[in-house]
C-alpha positions as CSV (number, residue, x, y, z in Angstrom):
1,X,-95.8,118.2,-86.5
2,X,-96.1,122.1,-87.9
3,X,-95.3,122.4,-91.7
4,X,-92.6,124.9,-92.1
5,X,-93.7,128.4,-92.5
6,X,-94.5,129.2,-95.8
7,X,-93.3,133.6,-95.3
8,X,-91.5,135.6,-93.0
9,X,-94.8,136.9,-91.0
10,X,-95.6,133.5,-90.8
11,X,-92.1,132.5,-89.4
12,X,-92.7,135.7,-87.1
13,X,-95.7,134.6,-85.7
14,X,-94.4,130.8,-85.1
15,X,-91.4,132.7,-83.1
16,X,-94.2,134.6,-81.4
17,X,-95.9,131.7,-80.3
18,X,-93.5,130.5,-78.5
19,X,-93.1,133.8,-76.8
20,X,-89.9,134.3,-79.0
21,X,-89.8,138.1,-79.7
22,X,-87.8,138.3,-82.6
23,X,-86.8,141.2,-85.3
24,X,-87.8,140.7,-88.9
25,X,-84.1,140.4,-89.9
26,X,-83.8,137.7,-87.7
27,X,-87.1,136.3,-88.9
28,X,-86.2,136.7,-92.5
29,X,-83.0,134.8,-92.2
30,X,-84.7,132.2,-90.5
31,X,-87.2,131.7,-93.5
32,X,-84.7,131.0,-95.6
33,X,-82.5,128.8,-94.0
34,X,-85.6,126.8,-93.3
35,X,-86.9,127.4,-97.2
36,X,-83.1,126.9,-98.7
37,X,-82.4,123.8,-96.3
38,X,-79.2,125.8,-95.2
39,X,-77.8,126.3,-92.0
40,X,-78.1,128.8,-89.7
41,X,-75.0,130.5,-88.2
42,X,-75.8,132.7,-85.2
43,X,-72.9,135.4,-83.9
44,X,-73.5,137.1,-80.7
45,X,-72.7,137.9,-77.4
46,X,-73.7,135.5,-74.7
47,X,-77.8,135.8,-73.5
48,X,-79.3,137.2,-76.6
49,X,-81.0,134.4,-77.4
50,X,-79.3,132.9,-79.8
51,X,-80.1,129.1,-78.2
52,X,-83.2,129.9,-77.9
53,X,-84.0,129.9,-81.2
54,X,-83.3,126.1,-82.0
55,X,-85.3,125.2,-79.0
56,X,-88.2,127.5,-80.3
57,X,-88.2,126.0,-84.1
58,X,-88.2,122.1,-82.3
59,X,-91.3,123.1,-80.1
60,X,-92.8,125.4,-82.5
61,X,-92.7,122.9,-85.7
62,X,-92.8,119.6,-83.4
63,X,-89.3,118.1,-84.1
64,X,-87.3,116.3,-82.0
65,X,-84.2,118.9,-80.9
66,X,-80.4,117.1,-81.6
67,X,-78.3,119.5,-78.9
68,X,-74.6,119.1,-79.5
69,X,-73.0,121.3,-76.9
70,X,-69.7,121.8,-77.9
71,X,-66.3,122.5,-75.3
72,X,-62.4,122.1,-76.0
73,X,-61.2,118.7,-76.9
74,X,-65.0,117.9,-78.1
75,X,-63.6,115.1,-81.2
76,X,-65.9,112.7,-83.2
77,X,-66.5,109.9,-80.9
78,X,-68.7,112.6,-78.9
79,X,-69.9,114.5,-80.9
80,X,-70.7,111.5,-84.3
81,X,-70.3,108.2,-83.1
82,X,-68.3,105.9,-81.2
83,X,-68.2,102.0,-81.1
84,X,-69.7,100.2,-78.1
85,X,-66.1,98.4,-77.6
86,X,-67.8,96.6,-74.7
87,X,-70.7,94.8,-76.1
88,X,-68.2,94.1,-79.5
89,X,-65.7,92.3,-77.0
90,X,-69.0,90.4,-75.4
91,X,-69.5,89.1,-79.0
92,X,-65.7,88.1,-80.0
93,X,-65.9,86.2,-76.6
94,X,-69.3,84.2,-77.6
95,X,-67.9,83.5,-80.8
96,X,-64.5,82.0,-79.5
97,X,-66.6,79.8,-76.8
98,X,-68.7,78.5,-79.6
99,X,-66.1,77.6,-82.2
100,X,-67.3,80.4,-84.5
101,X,-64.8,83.3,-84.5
102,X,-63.8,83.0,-88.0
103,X,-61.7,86.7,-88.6
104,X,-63.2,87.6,-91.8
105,X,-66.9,87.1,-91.1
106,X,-66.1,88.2,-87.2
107,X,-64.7,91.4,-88.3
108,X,-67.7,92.2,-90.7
109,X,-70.2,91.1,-87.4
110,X,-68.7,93.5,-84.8
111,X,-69.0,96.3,-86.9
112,X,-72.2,96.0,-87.7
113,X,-74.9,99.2,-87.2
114,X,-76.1,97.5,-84.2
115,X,-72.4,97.9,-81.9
116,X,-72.5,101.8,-83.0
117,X,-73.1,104.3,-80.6
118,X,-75.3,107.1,-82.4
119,X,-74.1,110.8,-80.6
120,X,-76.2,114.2,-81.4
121,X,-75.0,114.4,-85.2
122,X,-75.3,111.0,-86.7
123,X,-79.2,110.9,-84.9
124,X,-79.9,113.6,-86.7
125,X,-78.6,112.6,-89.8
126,X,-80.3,108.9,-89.5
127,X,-83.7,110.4,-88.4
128,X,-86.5,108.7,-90.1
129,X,-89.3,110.7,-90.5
130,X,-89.5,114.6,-89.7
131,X,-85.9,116.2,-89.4
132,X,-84.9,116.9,-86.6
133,X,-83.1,120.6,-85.4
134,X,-79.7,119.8,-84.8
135,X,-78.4,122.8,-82.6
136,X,-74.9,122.7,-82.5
137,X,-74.0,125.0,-80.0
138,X,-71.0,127.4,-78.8
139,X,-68.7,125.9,-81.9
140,X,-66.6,129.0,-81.3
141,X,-65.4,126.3,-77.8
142,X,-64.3,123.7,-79.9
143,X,-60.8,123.1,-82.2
144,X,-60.1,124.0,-85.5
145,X,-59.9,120.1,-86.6
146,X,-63.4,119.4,-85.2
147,X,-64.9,122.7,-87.4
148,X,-62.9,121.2,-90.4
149,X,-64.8,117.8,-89.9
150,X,-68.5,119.4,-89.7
151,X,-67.7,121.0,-93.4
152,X,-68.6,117.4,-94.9
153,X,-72.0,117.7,-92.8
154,X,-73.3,120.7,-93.5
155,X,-72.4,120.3,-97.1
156,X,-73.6,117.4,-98.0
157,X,-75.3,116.1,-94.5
158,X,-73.7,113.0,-94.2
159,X,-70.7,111.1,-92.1
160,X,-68.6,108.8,-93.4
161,X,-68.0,106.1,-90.9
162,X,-64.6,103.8,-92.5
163,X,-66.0,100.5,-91.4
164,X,-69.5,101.1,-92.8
165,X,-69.8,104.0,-95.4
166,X,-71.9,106.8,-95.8
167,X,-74.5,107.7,-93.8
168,X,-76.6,110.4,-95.7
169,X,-79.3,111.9,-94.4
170,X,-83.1,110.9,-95.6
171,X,-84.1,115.0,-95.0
172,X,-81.7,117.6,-94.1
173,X,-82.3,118.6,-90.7
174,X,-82.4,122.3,-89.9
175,X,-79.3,122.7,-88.4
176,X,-78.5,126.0,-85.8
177,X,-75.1,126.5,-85.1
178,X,-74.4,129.3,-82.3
179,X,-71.0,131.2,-81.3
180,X,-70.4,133.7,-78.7
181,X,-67.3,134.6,-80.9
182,X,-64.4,133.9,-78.9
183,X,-62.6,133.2,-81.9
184,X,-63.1,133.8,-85.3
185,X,-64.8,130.3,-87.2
186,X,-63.2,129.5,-90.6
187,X,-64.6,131.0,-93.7
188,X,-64.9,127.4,-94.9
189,X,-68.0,126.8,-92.6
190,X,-69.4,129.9,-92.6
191,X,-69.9,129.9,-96.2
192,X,-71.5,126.8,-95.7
193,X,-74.4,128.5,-93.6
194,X,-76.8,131.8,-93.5
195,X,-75.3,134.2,-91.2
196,X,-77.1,136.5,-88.9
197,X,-75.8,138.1,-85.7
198,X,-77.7,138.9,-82.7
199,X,-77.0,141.7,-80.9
200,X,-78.4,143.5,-77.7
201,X,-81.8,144.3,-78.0
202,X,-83.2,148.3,-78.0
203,X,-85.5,149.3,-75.2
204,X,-88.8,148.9,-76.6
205,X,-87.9,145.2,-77.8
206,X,-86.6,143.7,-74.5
207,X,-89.8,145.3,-72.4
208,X,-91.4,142.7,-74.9
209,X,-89.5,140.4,-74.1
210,X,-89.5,140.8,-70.5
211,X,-93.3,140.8,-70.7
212,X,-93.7,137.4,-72.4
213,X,-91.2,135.3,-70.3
214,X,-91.9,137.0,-67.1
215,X,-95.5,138.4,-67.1
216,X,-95.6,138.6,-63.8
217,X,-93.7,142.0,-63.6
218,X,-95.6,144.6,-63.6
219,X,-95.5,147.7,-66.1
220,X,-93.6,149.9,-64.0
221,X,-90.7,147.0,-62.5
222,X,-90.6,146.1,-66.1
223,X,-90.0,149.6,-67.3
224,X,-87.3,149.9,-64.6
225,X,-85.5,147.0,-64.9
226,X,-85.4,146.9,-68.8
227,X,-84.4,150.7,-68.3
228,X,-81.4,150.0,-65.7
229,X,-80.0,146.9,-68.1
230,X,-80.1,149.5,-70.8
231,X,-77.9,151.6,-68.8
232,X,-75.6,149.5,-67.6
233,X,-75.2,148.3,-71.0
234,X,-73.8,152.0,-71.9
235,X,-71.0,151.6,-69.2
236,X,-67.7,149.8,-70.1
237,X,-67.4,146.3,-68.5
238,X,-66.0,142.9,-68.8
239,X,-69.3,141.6,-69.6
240,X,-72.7,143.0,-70.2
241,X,-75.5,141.6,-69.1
242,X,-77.4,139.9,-71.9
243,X,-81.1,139.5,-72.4
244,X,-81.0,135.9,-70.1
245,X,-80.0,138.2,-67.0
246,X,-82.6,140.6,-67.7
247,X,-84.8,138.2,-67.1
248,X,-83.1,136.4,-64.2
249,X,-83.2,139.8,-62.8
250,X,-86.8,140.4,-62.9
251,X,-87.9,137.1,-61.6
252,X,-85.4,137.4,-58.6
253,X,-86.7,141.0,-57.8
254,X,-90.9,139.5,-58.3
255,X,-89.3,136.8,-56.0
256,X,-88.5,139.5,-53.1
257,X,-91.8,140.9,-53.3
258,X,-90.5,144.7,-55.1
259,X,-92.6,146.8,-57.4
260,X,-90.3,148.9,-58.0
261,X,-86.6,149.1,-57.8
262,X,-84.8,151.3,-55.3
263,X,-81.1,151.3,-53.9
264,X,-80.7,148.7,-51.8
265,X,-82.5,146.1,-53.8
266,X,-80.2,147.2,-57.1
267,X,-76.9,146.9,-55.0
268,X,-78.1,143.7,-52.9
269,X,-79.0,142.2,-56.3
270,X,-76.0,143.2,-58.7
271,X,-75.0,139.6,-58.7
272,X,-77.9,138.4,-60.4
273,X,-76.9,140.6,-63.5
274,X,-73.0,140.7,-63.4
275,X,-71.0,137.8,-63.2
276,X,-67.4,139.4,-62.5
277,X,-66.4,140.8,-59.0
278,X,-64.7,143.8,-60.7
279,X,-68.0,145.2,-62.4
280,X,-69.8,144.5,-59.7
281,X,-67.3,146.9,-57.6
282,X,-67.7,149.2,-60.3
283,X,-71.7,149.8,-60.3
284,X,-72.4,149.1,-57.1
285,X,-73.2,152.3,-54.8
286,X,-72.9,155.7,-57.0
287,X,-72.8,154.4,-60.5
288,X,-75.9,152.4,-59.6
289,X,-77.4,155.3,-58.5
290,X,-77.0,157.4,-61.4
291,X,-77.9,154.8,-63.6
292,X,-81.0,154.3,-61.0
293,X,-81.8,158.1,-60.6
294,X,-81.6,158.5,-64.5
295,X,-84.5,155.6,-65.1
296,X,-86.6,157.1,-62.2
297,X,-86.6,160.6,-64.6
298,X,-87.3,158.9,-67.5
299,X,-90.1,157.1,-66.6
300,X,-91.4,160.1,-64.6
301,X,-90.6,162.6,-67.9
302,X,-93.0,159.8,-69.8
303,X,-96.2,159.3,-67.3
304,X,-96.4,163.0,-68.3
């Protein structure tokens, strides 16, 4: 286990480790929350990374990772705890074949700590030892009446479970909540948390990145790839290609053997980097090659 990091240059260089190229707002935030013991709210569009960073801080601090993916419907019995119903109705069955089921004493046995069923929250809560990072991510998925429960944990990090109490936890855990922001999260909760959004990266940032998850591009496919995302993030579609793509993109194009991009391989390959039919349609054939002809000047202009 890595003790927190005790500035933001330090938190910086744990990110980098981890081949996490982050900005120093990001970085700064992330001090605190860890410094503070407050959670982190990250707001962004889909692929910038915002994952990522819980899976970073659990590697890069050694702490066991708590990964509460969240969807529609998602209630407490998922998400907290549920009763193991089956092995309670083993035990009211043993009881009754030996002459013990006395209700009062029967009732207090089945609900003992040993018939629950611990789910990504209440295992982070009832950690012994280092705290774990509880990601709870894509909360923006789940119902209002689910957000409204998680105000008691972030608060105060505990659950209260009727038939045993209050389960507080030893050491907060850092807790990272994520939302692509397909609906506004109540104020309630945010004020709860540090807020930072992540946004689209500039040029100069995602060749960084692109170099430390994929260093097996070389300077020039880098260039262009990084320079055609950047330009097709300038066009209006239903969804822009976040950082993940970029990289999909240039493993895929290392995968076919290309230095360099050209025609074909950008129009065979469009899938790889837009997920809807209709934007595809839209780039592929002379808006790819502008976009395409455009990078190819720019990097000429600059091995001037």
């Amino acid at each position: 286990m890595t003790a927190l990091p005790a500035s933001i240059d330090a938190t910086l260089d744990l990110l980098a480790r981890q081949n996490y190229v982050a900005e120093r707002s990001l970085a700064t935030v992330l001090h605190l929350a860890l410094k503070l013991r407050r959670p982190l709210f990250l707001e962004g569009e889909a692929g910038v990374g915002k994952t990522e960073i819980a899976k970073v801080l659990a590697a890069g601090l050694g702490r066991k990772l708590e990964r509460l993916q969240c969807y529609e419907g998602l209630d407490v019995a998922a998400a907290v705890y549920e009763w193991n119903y089956a092995r309670q109705m083993i035990e009211i069955r043993l009881a009754e074949a030996t002459g013990k089921a006395d209700a009062e004493r029967l009732g207090a046995d089945v609900f003992a700590p040993k018939f629950l069923i611990e789910r990504p929250i209440l295992r982070a809560l009832s950690a012994v030892g280092p705290a774990p990072v509880l990601l709870i991510d894509e909360l923006d998925r789940t119902d209002e009446p689910f957000e409204a429960y998680l105000l008691e944990v972030l608060s105060d990090y505990q659950a209260t479970i009727p038939e045993i109490g209050t389960i507080r936890a030893q050491e907060p855990p850092i807790v990272v909540i994520t939302s692509n922001r397909t609906r506004e999260i109540h104020d309630a909760l945010k004020r709860r948390c540090l807020y930072h959004w992540i946004d689209y990266p500039d040029a100069a940032r995602e060749r960084a990145i692109l170099k430390a998850k994929v260093p097996g591009a070389n300077d020039r496919l880098a260039a262009e790839v990084v320079g055609f995302v950047q330009g097709l993030r300038g066009v209006d579609l239903f969804k822009l290609p976040g950082i993940a793509e970029t990289l999909d993109w240039a493993q895929a194009l290392i995968a076919l053997d290309r230095l360099e991009l050209d025609p074909v391989t950008v129009n065979d390959t469009l899938g790889v980097l837009l997920k809807y039919q209709d934007d595809i349609a839209r780039i592929r054939g002379s808006e790819a090659a502008q976009i395409l002809d455009r990078v190819k000047a720019e990097a000429a202009h600059a091995a001037r």
